[in-house]
C-alpha positions, 0 to 999 in steps of 0.5 A: 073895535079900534086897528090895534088891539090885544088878546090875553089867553091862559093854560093851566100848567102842572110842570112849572113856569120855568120849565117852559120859560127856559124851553121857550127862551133857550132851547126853543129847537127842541120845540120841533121833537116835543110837536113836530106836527106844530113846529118844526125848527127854531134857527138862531139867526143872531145874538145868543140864544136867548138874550135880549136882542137876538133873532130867532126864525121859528119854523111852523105849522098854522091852519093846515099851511107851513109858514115862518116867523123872525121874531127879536127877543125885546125883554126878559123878566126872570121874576115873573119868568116872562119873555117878549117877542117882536116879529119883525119878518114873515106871514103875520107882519108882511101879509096880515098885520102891521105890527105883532108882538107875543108875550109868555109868562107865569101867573100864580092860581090862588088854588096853587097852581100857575097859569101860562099866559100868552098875550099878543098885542098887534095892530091891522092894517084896515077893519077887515083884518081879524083878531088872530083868534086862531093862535089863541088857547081855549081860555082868554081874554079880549079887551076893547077900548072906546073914548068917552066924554061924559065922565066915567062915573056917568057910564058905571051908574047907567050900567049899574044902577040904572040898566033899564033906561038902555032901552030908551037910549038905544032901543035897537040893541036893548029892549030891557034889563030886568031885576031878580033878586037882590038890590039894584047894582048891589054885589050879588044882585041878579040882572036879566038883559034882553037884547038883539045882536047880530039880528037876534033877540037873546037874553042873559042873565048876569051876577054883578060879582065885584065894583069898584067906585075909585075906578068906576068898575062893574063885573057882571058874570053870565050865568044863563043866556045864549052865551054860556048854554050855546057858545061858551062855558064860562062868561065874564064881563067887566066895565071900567074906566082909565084916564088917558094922556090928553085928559079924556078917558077911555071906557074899556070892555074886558071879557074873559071867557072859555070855549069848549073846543078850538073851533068857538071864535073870539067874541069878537062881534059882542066887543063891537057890539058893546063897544058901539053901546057905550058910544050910544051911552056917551053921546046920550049923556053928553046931550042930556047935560 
């Protein structure tokens, strides 16, 4: 995983995303009475409660220690009821982070319902940091970017079509990728991987549920395996590629997931893990040109 990074996370809402914009952007003191045990003050250290560049200092509780942030109000959007926080002093940026930013805003359900969503965008100083997986909710996603020189459409044919030759390519990680049913790398086919990582040999077994030839994206959901029987209760993993300003490209992971208790960590491991096996896919693709 690269030193900056991102994590999307997602609650279900039944008041209304404005409600909660409006109590998160001008009334944030009245956080401290609705969960004393989590917050317990929000100062308005300068500007107008609630407008772009104002400072807040929040007062909270995380993993059991007291701790304080100052965060500026960077950007309001009352469309989609979204508000940006910088965080310009306290623990996350002095001790642990270089750089950390917060964003809440409502998202529409097709069920009609509305989804708040919380992203944070930060960057470590060294590899060793964690993600900030604790601040998160049961349900997010984890996004992980790798640099790639072979051409994106090299990478979404070897995923999709021809998953098998992976365990040529690199054997340590990927011993198979069996056909169930259906046609190879066709939408509702069924694939069975067999793989090792973190020192285990595991299956899973995946639907490719959407493709998407213009941007070279492939969505596999996990439907049996380790994943979703031992850690997780729902599984998402797509594959796409973006161009970036110097003409290259980037492949990018993107999970989704939920976990069945606050305890489960971000599959943070898996990231690395198949961040490192489009790097193996890349370099075996540049030399067999």
């Amino acid at each position: 995983m690269a030193l900056t990074g991102k994590l999307i996370a997602h609650v279900e809402m039944n008041s209304g995303g404005r409600v909660l914009h409006d109590l998160l952007r001008h009334n944030p003191h009245d956080i401290a009475s609705i969960c004393p045990h989590k917050v317990h003050g929000c100062d308005l250290v300068s500007g107008q409660r609630g407008a772009v560049g104002s400072t807040i200092l929040w007062h909270y509780t995380h993993d059991g220690k007291q701790h304080s942030t100052k965060e500026l109000i960077e950007e309001i959007d009352e469309a989609n009821q979204k508000i940006v926080f910088k965080v310009i002093e306290g623990e996350l940026v002095e001790e642990i982070y270089k750089t950390f930013k917060i964003t809440f805003q409502v998202e529409p359900k097709q069920d009609g319902k509305q989804l708040g969503t919380w992203t944070f965008e930060f960057e470590k100083p060294n590899v060793n940091v964690p993600d900030p997986t604790s601040l998160m909710a049961l349900s997010g996603k984890l996004i992980g970017h790798v640099e790639i020189s072979s051409g994106g459409k090299v990478l979404h044919d070897l995923l999709r079509h021809e998953p098998n030759n992976l365990s040529s390519i690199c054997p340590e990680k990927v011993h198979g990728c069996d056909l169930i049913s259906g046609e190879r790398g066709a939408v509702g086919s069924i694939i069975l991987w067999h793989y090792t990582h973190d020192g285990k040999r595991k299956t899973a077994k995946e639907i490719i549920e959407a493709v998407d030839e213009t941007n070279h994206t492939v969505v596999f959901k996990v439907i049996e395996g380790e994943i979703v029987e031992e850690i997780y209760t729902a599984f998402k993993l797509s594959f796409h590629v973006e161009p970036k300003q110097n003409g290259k490209q980037l492949g990018i992971w993107t999970f989704e997931f939920e976990k069945p208790n606050v305890s489960v960590p971000y599959p943070t491991s898996l990231m690395d893990y198949l961040c490192d096996l489009i790097k193996d896919m890349d370099d075996h693709a540049c030399t067999t040109k």
